[in-house]
C-alpha positions as protocol buffer text, in pm:
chain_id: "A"
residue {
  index: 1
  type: UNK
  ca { x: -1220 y: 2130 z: -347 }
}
residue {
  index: 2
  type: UNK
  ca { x: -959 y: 2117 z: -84 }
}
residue {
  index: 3
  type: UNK
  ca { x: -704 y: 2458 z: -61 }
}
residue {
  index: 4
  type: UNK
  ca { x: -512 y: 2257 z: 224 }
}
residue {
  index: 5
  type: UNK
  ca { x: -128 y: 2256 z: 91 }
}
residue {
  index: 6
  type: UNK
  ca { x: 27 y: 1945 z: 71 }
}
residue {
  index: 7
  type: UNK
  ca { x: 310 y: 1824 z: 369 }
}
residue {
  index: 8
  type: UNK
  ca { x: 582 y: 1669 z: 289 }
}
residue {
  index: 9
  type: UNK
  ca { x: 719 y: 1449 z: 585 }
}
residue {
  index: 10
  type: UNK
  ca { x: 1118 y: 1401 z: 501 }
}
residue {
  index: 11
  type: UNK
  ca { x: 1268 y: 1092 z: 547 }
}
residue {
  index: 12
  type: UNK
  ca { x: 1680 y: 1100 z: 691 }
}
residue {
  index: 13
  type: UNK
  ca { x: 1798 y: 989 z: 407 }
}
residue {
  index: 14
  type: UNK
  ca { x: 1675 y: 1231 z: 149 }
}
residue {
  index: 15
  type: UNK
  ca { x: 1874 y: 1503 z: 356 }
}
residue {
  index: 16
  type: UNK
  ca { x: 2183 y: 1288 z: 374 }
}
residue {
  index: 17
  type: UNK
  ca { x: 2229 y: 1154 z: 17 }
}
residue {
  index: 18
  type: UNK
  ca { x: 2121 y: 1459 z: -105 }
}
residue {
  index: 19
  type: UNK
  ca { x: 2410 y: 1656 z: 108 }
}
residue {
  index: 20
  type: UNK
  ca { x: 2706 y: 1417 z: 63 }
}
residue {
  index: 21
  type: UNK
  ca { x: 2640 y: 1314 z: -298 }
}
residue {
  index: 22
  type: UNK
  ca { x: 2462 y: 1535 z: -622 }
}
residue {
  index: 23
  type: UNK
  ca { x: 2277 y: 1835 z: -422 }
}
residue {
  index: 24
  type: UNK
  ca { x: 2618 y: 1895 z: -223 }
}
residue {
  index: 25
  type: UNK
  ca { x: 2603 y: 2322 z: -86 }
}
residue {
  index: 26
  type: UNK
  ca { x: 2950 y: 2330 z: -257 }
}
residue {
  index: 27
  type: UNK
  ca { x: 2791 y: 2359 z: -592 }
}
residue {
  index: 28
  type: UNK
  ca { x: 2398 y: 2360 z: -552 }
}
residue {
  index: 29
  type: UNK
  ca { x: 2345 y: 2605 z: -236 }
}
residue {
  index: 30
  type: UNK
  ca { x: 1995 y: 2700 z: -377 }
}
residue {
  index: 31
  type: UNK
  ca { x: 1921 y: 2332 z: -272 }
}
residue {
  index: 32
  type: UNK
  ca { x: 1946 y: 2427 z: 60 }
}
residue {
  index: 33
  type: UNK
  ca { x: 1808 y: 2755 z: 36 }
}
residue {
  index: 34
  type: UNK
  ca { x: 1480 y: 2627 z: -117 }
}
residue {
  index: 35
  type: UNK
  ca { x: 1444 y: 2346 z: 164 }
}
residue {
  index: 36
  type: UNK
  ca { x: 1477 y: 2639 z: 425 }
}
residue {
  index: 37
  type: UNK
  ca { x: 1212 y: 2808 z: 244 }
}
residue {
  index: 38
  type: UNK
  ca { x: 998 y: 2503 z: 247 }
}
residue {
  index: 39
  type: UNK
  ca { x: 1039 y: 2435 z: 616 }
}
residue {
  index: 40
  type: UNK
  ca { x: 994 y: 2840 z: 651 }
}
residue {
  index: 41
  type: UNK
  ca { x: 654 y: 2778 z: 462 }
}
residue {
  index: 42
  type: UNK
  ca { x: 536 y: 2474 z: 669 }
}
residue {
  index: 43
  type: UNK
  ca { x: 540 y: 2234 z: 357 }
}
residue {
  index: 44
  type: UNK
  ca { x: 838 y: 2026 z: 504 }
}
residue {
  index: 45
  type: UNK
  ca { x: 871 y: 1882 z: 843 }
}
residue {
  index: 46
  type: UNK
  ca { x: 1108 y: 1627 z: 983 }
}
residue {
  index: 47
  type: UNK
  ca { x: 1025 y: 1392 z: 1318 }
}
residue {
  index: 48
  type: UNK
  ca { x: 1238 y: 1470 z: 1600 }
}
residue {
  index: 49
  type: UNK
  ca { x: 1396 y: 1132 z: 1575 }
}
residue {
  index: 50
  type: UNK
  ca { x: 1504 y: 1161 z: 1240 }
}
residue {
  index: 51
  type: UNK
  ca { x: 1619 y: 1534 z: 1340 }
}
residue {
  index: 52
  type: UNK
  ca { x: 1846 y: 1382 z: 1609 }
}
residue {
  index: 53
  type: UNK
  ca { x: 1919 y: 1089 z: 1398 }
}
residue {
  index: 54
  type: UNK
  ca { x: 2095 y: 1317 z: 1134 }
}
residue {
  index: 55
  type: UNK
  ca { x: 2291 y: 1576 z: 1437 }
}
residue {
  index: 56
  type: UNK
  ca { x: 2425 y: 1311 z: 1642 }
}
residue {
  index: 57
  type: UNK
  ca { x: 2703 y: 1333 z: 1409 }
}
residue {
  index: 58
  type: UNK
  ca { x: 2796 y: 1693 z: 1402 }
}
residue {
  index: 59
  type: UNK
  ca { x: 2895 y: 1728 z: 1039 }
}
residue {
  index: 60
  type: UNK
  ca { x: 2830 y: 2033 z: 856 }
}
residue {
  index: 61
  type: UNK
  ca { x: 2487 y: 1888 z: 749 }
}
residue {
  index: 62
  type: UNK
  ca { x: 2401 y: 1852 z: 1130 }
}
residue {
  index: 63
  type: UNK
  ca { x: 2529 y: 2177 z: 1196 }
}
residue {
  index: 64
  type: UNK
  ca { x: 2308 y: 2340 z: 869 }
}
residue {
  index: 65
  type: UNK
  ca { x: 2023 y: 2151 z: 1031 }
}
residue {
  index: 66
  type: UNK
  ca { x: 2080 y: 2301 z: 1335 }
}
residue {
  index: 67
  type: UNK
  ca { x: 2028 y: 2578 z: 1195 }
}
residue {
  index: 68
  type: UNK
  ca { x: 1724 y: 2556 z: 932 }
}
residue {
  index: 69
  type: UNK
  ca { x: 1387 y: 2655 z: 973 }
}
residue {
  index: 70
  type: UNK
  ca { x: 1256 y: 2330 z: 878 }
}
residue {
  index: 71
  type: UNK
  ca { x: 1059 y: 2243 z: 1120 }
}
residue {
  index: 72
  type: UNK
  ca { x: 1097 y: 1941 z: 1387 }
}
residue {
  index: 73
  type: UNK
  ca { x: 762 y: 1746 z: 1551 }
}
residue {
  index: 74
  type: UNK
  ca { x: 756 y: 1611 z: 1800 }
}
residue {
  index: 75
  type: UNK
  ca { x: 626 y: 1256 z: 1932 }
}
residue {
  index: 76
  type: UNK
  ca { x: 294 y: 1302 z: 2088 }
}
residue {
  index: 77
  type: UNK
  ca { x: 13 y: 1104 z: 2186 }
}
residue {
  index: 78
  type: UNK
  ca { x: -160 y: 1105 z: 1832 }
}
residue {
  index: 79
  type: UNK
  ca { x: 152 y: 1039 z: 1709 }
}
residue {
  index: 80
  type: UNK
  ca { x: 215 y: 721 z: 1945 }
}
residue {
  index: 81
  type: UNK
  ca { x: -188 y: 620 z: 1892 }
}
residue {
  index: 82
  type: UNK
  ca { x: -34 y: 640 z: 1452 }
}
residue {
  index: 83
  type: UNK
  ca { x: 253 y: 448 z: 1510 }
}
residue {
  index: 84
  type: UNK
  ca { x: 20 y: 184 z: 1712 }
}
residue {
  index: 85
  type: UNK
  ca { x: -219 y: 138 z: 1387 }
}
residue {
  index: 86
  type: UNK
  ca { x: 101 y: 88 z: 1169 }
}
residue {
  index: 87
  type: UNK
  ca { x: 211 y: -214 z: 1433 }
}
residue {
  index: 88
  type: UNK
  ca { x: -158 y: -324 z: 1470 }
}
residue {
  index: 89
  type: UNK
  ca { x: -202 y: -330 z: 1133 }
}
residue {
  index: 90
  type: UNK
  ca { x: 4 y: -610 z: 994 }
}
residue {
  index: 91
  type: UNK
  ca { x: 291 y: -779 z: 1202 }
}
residue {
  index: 92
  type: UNK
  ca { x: 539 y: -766 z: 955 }
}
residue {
  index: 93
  type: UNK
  ca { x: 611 y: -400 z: 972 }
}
residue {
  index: 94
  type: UNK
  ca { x: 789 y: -469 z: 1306 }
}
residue {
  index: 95
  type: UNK
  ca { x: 1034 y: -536 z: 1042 }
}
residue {
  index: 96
  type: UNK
  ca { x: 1058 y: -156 z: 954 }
}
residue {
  index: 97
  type: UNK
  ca { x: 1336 y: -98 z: 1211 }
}
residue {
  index: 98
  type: UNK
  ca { x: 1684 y: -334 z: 1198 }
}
residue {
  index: 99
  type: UNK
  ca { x: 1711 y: -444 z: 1556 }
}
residue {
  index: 100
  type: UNK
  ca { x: 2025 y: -611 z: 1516 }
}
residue {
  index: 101
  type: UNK
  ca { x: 2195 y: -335 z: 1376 }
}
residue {
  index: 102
  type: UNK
  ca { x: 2005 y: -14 z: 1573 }
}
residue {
  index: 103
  type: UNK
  ca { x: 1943 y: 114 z: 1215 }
}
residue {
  index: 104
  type: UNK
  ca { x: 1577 y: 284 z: 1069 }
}
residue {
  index: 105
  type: UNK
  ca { x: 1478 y: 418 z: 1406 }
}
residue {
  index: 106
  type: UNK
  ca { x: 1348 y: 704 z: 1300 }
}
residue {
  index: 107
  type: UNK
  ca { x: 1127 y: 461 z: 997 }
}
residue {
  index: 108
  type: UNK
  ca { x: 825 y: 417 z: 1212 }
}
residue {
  index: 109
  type: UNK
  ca { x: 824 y: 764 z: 1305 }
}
residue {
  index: 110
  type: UNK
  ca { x: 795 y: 942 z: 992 }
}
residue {
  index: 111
  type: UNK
  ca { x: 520 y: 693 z: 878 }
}
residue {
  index: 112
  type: UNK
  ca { x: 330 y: 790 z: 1178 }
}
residue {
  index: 113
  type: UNK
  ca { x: 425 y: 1160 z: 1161 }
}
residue {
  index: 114
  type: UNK
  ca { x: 324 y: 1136 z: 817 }
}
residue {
  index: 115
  type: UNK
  ca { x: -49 y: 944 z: 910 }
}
residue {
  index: 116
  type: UNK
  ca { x: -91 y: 1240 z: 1230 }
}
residue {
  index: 117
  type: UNK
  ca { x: -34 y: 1540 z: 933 }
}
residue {
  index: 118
  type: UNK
  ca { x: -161 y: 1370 z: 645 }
}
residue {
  index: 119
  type: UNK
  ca { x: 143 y: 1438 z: 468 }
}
residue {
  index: 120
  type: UNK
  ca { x: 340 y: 1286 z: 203 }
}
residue {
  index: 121
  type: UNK
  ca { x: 661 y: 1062 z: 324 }
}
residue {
  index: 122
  type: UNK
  ca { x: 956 y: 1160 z: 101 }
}
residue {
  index: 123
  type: UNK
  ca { x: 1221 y: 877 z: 143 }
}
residue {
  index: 124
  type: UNK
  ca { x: 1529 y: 753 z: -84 }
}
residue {
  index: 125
  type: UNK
  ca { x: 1410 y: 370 z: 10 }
}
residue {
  index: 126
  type: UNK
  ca { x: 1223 y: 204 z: -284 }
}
residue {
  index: 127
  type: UNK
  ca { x: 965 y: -64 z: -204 }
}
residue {
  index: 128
  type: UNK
  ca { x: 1130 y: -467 z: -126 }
}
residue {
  index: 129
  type: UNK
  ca { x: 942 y: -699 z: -338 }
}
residue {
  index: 130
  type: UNK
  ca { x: 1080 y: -977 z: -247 }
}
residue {
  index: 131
  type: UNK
  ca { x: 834 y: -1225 z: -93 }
}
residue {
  index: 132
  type: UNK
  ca { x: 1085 y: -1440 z: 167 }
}
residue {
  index: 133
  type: UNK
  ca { x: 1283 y: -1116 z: 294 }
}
residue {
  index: 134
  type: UNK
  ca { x: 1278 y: -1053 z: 678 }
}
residue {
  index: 135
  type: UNK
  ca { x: 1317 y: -649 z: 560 }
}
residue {
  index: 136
  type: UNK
  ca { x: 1088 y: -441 z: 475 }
}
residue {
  index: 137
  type: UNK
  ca { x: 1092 y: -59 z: 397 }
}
residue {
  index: 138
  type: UNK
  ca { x: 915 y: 252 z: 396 }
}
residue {
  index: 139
  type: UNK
  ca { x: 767 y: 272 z: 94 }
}
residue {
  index: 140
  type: UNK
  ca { x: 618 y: -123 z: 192 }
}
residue {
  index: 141
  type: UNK
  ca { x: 470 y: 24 z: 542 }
}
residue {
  index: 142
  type: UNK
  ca { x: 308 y: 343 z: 352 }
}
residue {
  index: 143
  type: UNK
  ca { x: 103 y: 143 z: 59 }
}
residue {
  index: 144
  type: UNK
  ca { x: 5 y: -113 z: 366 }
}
residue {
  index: 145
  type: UNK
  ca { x: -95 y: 215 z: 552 }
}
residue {
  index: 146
  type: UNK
  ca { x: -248 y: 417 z: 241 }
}
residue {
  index: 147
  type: UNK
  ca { x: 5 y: 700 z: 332 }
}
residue {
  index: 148
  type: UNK
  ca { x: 135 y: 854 z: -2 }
}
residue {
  index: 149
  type: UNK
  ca { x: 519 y: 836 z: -70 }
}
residue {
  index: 150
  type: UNK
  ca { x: 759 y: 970 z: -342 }
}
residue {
  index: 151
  type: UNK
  ca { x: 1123 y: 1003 z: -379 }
}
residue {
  index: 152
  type: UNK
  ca { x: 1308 y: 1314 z: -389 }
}
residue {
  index: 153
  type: UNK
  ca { x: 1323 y: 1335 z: -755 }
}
residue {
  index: 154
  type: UNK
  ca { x: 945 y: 1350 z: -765 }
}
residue {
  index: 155
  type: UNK
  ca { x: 978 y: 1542 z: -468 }
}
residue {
  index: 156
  type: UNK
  ca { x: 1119 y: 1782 z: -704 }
}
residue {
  index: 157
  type: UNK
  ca { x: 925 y: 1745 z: -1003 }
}
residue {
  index: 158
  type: UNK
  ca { x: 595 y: 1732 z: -784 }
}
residue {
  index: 159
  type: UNK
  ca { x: 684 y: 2089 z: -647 }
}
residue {
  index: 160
  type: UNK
  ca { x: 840 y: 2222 z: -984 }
}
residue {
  index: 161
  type: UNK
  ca { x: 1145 y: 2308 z: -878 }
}
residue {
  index: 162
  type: UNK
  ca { x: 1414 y: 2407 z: -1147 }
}
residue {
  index: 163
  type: UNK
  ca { x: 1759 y: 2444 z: -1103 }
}
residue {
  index: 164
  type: UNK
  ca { x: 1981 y: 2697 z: -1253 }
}
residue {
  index: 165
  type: UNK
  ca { x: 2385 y: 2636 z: -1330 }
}
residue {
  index: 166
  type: UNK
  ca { x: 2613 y: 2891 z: -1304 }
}
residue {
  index: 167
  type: UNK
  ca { x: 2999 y: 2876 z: -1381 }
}
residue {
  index: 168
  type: UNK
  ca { x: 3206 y: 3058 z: -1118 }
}
């Protein structure tokens, strides 16, 4: 029986929608506060990419990332020889990253972050299953991969976090 905790790799987008839409610090700052634990704990991690990805902007998210303790990896050579097997292993997951649009940079990187840790990708993308699309996602990449993946609502659910509502 294995007492290793489980990782959780976060995808840029789970940070973002979560900020500017329903987990916003203006009325769920425990949110936050539980994420800083998390990253405190060494049960979340972000790539560096996606790190820089999301404080390029400097927004108040960027500037709250800045300052979290969730912790940033870096790209290393295991984590170069991971994101070679994902490319190796089926051509299609070139795909992963929109060239013509410099978008999902950071895509291939938390898939091989994720394969280096053995964590769990967390990511807002859900799985194309369309046969004739040039696009393909995370959540596509991981199954091909046999890395595990889950939104942030099972993110949630997975870690049993409850929220509590206050009126001010």
């Amino acid at each position: 029986m294995s007492t290793q905790v489980q990782k959780y790799c976060l995808d840029a987008n789970v940070l973002i929608q979560a900020w500017q839409k329903y987990y916003s610090p203006k009325f769920c700052l425990d949110y936050w506060k539980l994420l800083n634990e998390l990253g405190r704990n060494k049960m979340i991690f972000l790539p560096q990419i996606v790190f820089v990805e999301i404080t390029h902007t400097e927004d108040d998210l960027a500037e709250w990332l800045k300052r979290s303790e969730i912790q940033k990896h870096k790209i290393d050579e295991s984590v170069t020889q991971c994101l070679k097997r994902i490319y190796d292993k089926n051509p299609v997951h070139k795909y992963l990253v929109d060239n013509t649009k410099q978008r999902s940079l950071g895509d291939p990187w938390v898939i091989a972050h994720a394969l280096k840790e053995n964590a769990c990708v967390v990511t807002k993308e859900e799985k194309v299953t369309a046969i004739n699309t040039k696009r393909i996602k995370i959540p596509n990449v991981c199954d091909n991969m046999g890395v595990r993946w889950i939104n942030d609502f099972q993110f949630i659910k997975e870690l049993n976090i409850q929220f509590s509502c206050t009126l001010r």
